[in-house]
N, C-alpha and C positions, 0 to 999 in steps of 0.2 A: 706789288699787291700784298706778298705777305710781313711787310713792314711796315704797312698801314692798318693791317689787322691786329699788328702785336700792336700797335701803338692806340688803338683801342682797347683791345685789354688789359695791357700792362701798364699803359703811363697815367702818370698822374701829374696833375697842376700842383703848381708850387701854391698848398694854401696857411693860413694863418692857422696856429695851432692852438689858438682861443675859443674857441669856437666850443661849446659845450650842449650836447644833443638834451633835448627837453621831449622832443617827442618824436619817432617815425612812423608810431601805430604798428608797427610788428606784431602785437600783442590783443586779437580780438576782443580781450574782455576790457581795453582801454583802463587798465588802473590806472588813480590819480582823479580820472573826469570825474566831476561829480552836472548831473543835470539836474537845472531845474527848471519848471513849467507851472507859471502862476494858472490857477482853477484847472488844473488837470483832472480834480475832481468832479467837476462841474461839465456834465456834456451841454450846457447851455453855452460854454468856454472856451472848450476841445471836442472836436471831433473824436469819439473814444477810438474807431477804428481806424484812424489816420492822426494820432498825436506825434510830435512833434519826437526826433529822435537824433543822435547822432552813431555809428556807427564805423566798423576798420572796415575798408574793401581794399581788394584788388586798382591798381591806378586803372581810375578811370581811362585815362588819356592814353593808355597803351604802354605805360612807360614799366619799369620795374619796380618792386616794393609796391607797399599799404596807401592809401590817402585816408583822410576825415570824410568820410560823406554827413553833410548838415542838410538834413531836412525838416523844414519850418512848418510841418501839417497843411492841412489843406484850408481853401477861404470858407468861412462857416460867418453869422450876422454879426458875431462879436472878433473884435482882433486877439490872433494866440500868438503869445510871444514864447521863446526858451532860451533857457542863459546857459550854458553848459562850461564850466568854468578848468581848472587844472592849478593844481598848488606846482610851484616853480623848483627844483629843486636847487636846493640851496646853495651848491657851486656852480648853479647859474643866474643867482642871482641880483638883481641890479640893486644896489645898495647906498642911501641916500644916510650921512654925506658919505662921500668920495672922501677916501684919504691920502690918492694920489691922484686919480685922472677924475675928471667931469663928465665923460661921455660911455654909453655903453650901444650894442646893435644888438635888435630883434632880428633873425634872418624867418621868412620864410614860403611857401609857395601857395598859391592860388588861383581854381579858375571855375567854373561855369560851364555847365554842357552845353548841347542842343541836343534839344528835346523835340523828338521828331522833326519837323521841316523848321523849327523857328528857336531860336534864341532861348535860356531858361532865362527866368525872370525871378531873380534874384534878390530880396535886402537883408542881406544880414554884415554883422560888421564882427572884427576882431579886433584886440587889444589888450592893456596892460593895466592890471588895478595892484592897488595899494593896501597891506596888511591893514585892518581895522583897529579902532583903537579906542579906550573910553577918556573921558576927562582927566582920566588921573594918569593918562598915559601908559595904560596897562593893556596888554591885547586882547581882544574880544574872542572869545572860545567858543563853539558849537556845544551841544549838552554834550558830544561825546570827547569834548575834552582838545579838540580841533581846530585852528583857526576857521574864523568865521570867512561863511564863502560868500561872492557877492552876488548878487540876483536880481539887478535894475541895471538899467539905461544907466543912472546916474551916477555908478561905479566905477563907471570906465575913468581913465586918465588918458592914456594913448588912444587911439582908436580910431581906425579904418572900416570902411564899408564900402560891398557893390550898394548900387542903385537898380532897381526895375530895368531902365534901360542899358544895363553894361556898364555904366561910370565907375571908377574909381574915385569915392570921397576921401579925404582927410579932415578930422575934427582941429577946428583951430576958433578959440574961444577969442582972437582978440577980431574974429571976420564978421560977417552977418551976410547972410547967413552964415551959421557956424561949419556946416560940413560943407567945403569947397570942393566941387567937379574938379576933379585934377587931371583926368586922361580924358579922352572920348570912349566910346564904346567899344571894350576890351573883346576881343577876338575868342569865341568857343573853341571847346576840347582843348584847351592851351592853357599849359602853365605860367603864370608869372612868377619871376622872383621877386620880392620882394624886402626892404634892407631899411629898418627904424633906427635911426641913431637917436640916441637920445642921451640930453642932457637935464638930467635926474635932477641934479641942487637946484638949474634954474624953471624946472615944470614946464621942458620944452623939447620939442623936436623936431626931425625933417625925414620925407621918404624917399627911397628911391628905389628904380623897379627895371626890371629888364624881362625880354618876353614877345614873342609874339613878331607880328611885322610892324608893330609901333615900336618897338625901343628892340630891336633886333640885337644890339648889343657892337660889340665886345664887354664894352666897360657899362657900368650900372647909370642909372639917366636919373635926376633930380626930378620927382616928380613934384613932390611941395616942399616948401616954397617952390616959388615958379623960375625965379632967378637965387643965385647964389647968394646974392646977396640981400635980399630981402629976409624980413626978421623970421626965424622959427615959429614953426605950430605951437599955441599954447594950450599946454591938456585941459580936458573937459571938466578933471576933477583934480583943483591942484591936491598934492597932498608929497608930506616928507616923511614918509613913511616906505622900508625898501616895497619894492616891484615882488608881492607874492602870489599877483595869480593870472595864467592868459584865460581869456574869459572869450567867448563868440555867443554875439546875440541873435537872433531872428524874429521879425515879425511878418504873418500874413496878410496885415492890414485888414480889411472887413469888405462886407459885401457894400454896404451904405457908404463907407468913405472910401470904397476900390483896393483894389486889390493892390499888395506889396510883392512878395515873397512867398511865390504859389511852386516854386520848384526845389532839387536839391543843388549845394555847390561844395567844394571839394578843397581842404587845405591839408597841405602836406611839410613832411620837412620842417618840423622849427624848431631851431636853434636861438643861443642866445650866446655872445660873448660880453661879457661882464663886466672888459677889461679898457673898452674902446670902441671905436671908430673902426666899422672892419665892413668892407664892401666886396670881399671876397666870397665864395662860394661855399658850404662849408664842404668837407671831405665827405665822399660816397653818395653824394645828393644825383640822384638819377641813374647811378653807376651801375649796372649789369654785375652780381657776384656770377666770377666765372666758375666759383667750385658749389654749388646748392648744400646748403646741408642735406637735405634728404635725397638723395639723388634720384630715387623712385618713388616719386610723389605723382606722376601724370601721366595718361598714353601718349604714347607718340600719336602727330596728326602730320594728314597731308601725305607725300606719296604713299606712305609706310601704311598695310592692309596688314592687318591683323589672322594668322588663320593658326590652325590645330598644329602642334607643335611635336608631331607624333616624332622619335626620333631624334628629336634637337637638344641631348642630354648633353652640354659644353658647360658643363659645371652649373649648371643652376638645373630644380627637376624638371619637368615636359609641365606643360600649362597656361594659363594665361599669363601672356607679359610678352611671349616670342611674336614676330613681327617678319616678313618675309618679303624681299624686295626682287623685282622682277630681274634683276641686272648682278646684283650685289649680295644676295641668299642672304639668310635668317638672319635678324638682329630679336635681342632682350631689350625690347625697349619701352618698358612700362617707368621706366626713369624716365624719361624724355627733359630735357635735351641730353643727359646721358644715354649714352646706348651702348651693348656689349656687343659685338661682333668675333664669328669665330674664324680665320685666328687672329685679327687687326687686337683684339684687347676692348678696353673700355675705350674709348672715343666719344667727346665733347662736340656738337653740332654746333655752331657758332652762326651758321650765316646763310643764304642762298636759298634757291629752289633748284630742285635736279635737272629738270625738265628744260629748266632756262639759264640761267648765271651760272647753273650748279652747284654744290654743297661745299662750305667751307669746314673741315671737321678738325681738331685737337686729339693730338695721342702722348703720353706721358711718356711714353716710350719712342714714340715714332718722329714725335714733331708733329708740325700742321701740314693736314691732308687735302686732297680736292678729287671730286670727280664730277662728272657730267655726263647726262645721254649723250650715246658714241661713244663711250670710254670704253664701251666692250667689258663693265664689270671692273675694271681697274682703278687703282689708287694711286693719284701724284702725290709722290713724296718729296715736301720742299729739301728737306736736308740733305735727300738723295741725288733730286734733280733728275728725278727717273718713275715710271710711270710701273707699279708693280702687280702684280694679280694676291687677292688678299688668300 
């Protein structure tokens, strides 16, 4: 047992070191994004109390770290769309020509709630445009001296999209229809990975995606093209100019032509390596940090009852924070999953419920702990091999 728990928190997969982070959303004010919303001015447009947003949350899906929550506003008689774009940062970006390889990989993750009993109904799409440029081959600047951002459909190059019913499209301009059904209807509350190689000089590429109980994995699954060997996706908008911006589009569709894109959906994780052809994972994608920076950031929940802590001066003062367990006496555990214990030290919570499996716990000092109802208050210590009273 406890060599399968170090080997979730300590090991790591052997992955490619190209891999270059573009975004995790760490950061609620999302610098970089810039949004836009054609007649946001306009309540005949947008709904003003339901306009179109994108924001950091908590993973949806239960997992660790931030996601994108993209929400498309609500269905009103005219269709609202929003472009919400991100300049690339420049050591990751994909740069046309190539001076040694042809190929580069978007990595990144996506999926879809459910929204009370049914399915969210999703169209929004993501992808890859191209720095602007005028005739004379000069770059097109914003008044504030910026590259210009892109804010249409017809900006896209790369680009992916769900569908209302769950599909995964790919744009590929030599099809007709141009955005092909590539999956069937993708599975709620579930992340996809998803992995864009792309070959830049010739305005082409292929996806591939893992996830869910359709492409369960080990190794990543060719979604478009359908066979290996069938020709690449040709982008929507060719152009030879490098890769400077991920862009995500949304539309609600209307009430007259039916509704699109009445819910919110979620992308996380995207990376970009510059370098190549990489179908790998990238580093810390999902990963639990086992040490939190702030380590009293939450209360503790679940067995742990909160009461007056009259007496419980173990080096922090009497107050809100202390926590009292019926078996195992007073924890400080307004850090949660950190928690002090006197005289166990600080101890890391990892795993379990007391009640049933039991509590898997971390000590810096002690090694990894365990106890459970019946333990009579006691702590197995693995390194000991001995069951102690704390």
């Amino acid at each position: 047992m406890i060599t399968g728990l170090l080997a979730l928190v300590l090991g790591t997969a052997i992955l490619s070191a190209n891999w270059v982070v573009v975004d995790r959303f760490d950061d609620p004010d999302l610098p970089g994004w810039h949004v836009h919303i054609p007649n946001i001015d306009n309540p005949e447009r947008v709904d003003p109390d339901n306009p179109p947003y994108i924001a950091a949350v908590p993973d949806p899906f239960g997992g660790p770290g931030n996601a994108l929550e993209v929400f498309p506003g609500v269905l009103i008689e005219q269709t609202v769309n929003m472009f919400a774009s991100l300049l690339i940062p420049e050591e990751a970006r994909i740069v046309d020509p190539f001076p040694d390889v042809g190929l580069a990989t978007m990595y990144l993750r996506s999926g879809r709630p459910q929204v009370g009993d049914r399915p969210a109904q999703v169209d929004s799409a993501v992808g890859l445009v191209g720095f602007f440029i005028d005739e004379m081959g000069n770059p097109l600047l914003d008044d504030e001296g910026n590259p210009q951002r892109p804010v249409i459909w017809g900006d896209f190059s790369v680009i992916s999209r769900y569908e209302p019913d769950g599909t995964f499209d790919v744009w590929d301009s030599n099809q007709s229809p141009n955005y092909v059904k590539s999956t069937g209807s993708l599975t709620t509350n579930t992340w996809y990975e998803f992995w864009y190689v792309i070959n830049h000089p010739e305005n082409t590429y292929r996806v591939y995606g893992r996830g869910g109980p359709e492409f369960p994995g080990p190794d990543p699954v060719l979604i478009y093209p359908f066979e290996d060997t069938d020709p690449d996706a040709v982008y929507r908008t060719a152009t030879f100019e490098d890769f400077g911006f991920i862009m995500i589009g949304t539309s609600t569709g209307s009430v007259a032509g039916g509704a699109r894109g009445i819910d919110p959906y979620y992308i996380s994780e995207i990376h970009i390596d510059p370098t190549g052809m990489n179908l790998t994972t990238p580093p810390g994608v999902g990963e639990v940090d086992p040490e939190p920076v702030n380590p009293f950031a939450a209360l503790v929940e679940g067995e742990w009852t909160d009461v007056p802590a009259v007496g419980l001066n173990y080096g922090f003062q009497d107050g809100p924070g202390w926590s009292y367990h019926v078996d195992l006496g007073p924890f400080y555990s307004e850090g949660f999953p950190w928690l002090y214990h006197h005289p166990a030290g600080y101890l890391y919570y990892f795993a379990g419920d007391y009640e049933t499996s039991g509590l898997y716990l971390y000590s810096d000092d002690l090694g990894w702990l365990y106890t459970v109802a019946g333990a009579g208050g006691q702590l197995y210590v693995y390194d000991a091999g001995a069951w102690v009273t704390p």
